[in-house]
N, C-alpha and C positions, 0 to 999 in steps of 0.2 A: 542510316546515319541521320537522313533529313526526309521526314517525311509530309505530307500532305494530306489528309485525309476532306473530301469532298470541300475543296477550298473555292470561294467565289469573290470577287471583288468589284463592289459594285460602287460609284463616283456619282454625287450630287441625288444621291437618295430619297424618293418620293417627288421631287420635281419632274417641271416636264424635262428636261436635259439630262434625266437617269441616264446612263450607261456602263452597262455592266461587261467593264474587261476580262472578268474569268468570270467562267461557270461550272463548277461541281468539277474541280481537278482534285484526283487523285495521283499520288505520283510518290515514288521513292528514290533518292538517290543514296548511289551508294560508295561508301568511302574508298579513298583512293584511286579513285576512275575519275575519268574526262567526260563530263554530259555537256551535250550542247542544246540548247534551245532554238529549234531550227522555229521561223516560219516568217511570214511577209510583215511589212507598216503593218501595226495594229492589232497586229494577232492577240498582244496580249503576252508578248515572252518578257518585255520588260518588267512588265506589273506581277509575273511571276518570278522572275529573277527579284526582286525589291522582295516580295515575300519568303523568299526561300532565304534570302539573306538577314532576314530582320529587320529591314529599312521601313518596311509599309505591311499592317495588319490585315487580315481576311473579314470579309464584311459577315461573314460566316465560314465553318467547316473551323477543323483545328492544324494544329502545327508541332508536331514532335521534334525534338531535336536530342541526339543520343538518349533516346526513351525517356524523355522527360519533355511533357508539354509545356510549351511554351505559349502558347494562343492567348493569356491574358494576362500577363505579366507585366506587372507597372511598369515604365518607360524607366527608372533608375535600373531596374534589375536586367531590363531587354539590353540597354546600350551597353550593360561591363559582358554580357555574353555575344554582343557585338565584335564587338574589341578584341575579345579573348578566340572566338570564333574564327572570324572573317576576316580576309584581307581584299579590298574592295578594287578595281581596276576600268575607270569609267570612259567613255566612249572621250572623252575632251580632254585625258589624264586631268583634270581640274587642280594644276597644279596652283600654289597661290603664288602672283606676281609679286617682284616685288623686294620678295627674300629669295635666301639661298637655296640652293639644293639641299644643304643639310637639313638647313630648316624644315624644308617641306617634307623631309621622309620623317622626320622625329614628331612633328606633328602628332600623329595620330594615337602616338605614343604616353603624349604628357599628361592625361589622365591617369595612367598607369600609374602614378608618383612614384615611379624610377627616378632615382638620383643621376643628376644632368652627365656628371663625368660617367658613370660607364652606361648613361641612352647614346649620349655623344659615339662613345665608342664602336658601340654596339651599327648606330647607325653608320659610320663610315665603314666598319666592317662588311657591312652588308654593301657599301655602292662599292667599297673594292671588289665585291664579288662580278657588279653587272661593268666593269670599267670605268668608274664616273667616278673614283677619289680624288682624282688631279681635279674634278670641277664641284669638287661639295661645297664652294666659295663661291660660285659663282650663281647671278640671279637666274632663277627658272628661265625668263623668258628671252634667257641670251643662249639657251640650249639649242641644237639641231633636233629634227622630228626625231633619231635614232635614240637621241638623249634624252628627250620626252619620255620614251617608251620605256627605257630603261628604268627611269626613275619612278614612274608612274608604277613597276612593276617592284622596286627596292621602297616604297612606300607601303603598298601593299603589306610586303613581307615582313615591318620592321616588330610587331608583336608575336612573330613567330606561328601567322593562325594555320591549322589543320587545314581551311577551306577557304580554296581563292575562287572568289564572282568578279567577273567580266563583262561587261555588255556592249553589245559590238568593238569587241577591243579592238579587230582592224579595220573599223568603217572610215578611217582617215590617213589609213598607210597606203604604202606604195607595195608592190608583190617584193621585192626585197624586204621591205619593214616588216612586213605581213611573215614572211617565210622566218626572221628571225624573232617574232615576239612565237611563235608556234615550237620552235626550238628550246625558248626559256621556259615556257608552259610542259614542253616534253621533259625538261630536268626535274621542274616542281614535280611533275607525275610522280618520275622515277624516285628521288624522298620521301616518296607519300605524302603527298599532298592530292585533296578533293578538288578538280578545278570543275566548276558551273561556269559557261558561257553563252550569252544570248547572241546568234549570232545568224545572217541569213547569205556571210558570205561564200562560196563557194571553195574556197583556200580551205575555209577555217572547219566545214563541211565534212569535207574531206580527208581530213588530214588522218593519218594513221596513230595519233598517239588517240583519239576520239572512240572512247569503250563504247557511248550510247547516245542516239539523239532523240530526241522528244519533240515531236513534229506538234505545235500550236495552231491554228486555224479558227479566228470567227469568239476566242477566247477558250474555248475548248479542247481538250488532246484529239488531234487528227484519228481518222479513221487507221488501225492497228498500231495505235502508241500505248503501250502497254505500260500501269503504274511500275 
């Protein structure tokens, strides 16, 4: 589904503060499965999570995505295979202050030029799904952490993508929050949905809906991580 071929990522280029976050990954993931990007600070799982998702290019090596390379495609044509793609889930939900909850799941959506009455629709259908329609009215930042998560996960979903990215999605939960965003990830599975998460917590590790992990280290795939 997503592949990688000898990918490297390398920041402030030819200066002396070069630093090169990846080096020559190769890796494939495969659709309908849970991969997690295990490894410590720095390894390097964000900066390949951001390129597996389409957020940030390879400074070299190429990038397939359902047999169709993608590595140098103009930034109009990357971001409608973004959109269409991905549904993004980030460590801070970056929900926007301010406005509603409604607002915030349709967001991602209004590029799309879907007609307002059935995104509307479409979006509360989806927060009846995580419990949050009594509060599509209400501002993000009058939510509980529980409602965050929720939301942050009914955003994601609101363009219907095949492939949900994660990164550290429980590094600001509680072993309750944590236990329950792993239960909504086990449903996505079960739909068929691709979920990638970068993650180095031990909960998320673990967990049994988790097909494959991919052990990062120093920017490179750890000794027996296999593409």
């Amino acid at each position: 589904m997503i592949s990688l071929h000898d990918v490297s990522k390398i920041f402030n280029s030819g200066k002396a503060n070069e630093y090169a976050a990846l080096r020559g990954i190769t890796v494939d993931i495969a659709p309908c499965r849970v991969t997690v990007l295990k490894g410590p600070s720095g390894s390097g799982k964000t900066t390949l999570l951001s390129i597996l998702g389409g957020m940030a290019r390879p400074t070299t090596g190429r990038i397939v995505l359902f047999d169709r390379e993608i590595t140098s495609l103009p930034e109009r044509f990357l971001s409608d295979i973004r959109r269409r793609t991905f549904g993004f889930i980030f460590q801070q939900f970056n929900l926007i202050r301010g406005i509603s909850l409604l607002e915030n799941v349709m967001i991602p959506a209004y590029p799309m030029g879907e007609r307002h009455g059935l995104l509307k629709a479409r979006a509360m259908s989806t927060l009846e799904v995580y419990g949050l329609a009594g509060r599509a009215a209400t501002r993000v930042e009058l939510l509980s952490g529980g409602e965050m998560q929720r939301a942050a996960i009914a955003r994601a979903l609101i363009n219907d993508p095949p492939v949900i990215i994660a990164d550290e999605p429980t590094a600001h939960l509680d072993t309750k929050l944590s236990g329950e965003f792993l239960d909504h990830m086990t449903r996505l599975k079960d739909e068929g949905k691709t979920i990638i998460m970068a993650s180095h917590d031990p909960l998320v590790i673990d967990a049994g809906l988790v097909d494959r992990i991919v052990a990062i280290r120093d920017g490179r795939l750890a000794d027996g991580a296999a593409p």
